[in-house]
C-alpha positions in Angstrom: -29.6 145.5 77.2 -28.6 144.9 80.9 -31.3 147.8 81.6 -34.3 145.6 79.8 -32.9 142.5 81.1 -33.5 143.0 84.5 -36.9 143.0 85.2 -39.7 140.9 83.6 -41.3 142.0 79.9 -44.3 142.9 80.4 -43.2 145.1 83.6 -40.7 147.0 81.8 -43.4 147.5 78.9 -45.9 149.2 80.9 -43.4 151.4 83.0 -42.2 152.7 80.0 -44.5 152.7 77.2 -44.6 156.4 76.7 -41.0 156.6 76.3 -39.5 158.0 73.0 -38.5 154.5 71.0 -36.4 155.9 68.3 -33.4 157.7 70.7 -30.7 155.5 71.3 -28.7 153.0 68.7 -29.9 149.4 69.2 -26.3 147.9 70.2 -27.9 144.4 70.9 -28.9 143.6 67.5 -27.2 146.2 65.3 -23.7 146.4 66.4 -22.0 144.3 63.8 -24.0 144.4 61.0 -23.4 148.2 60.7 -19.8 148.1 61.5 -17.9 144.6 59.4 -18.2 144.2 55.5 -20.8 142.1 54.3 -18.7 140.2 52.3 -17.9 138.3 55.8 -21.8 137.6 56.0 -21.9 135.6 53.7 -19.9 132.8 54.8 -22.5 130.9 56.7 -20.3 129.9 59.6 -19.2 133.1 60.3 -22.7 134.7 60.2 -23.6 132.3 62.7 -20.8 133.2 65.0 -20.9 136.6 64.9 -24.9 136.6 65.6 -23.7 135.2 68.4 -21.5 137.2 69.6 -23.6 140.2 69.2 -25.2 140.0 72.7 -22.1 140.0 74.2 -20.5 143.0 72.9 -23.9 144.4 73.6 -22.6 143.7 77.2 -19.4 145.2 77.4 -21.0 148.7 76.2 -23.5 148.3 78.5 -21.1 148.1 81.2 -20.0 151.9 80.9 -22.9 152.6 81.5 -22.3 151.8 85.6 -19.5 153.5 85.0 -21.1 156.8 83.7 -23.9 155.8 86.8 -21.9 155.3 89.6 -22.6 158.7 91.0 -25.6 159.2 89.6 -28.0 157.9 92.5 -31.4 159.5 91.1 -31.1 156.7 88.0 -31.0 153.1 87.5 -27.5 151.9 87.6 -28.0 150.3 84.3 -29.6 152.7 82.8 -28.6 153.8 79.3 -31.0 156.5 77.6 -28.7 159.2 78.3 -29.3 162.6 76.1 -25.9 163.9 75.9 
């Protein structure tokens, strides 16, 4: 996520270690795999490109997120671990 992404690892590790971890849907890696049939997984070629293309869809839901931020100047404009 654009939020993660921004800063280095370890940084963002130990500014929010405490966090709650199990809050927000993991769009980055998840996104696909819950959402197409898994009869189209198992054409190798097509596994391949759809891994792929899971990052970038990551992005474009991401990207309401400065959307939902723009007013919002006490947060991180890419922040995303809204509650409601």
């Amino acid at each position: 996520m654009l939020y993660e992404r921004k800063q280095l690892k370890e940084l963002y590790q130990i500014k929010h270690r405490n966090d709650d971890s199990g809050v927000n849907y993991d769009y980055e890696n998840n996104i696909f795999n819950k959402s197409l049939s898994p009869y189209i997984f198992k054409n190798d070629l097509m596994n391949s490109f759809i891994q792929k293309l899971q990052p970038l869809t990551s992005i474009l839901f991401d990207h309401m997120n400065l959307i939902k931020n723009w007013k919002n100047y006490n947060v991180d404009k890419y922040f995303y671990k809204h509650k409601g």
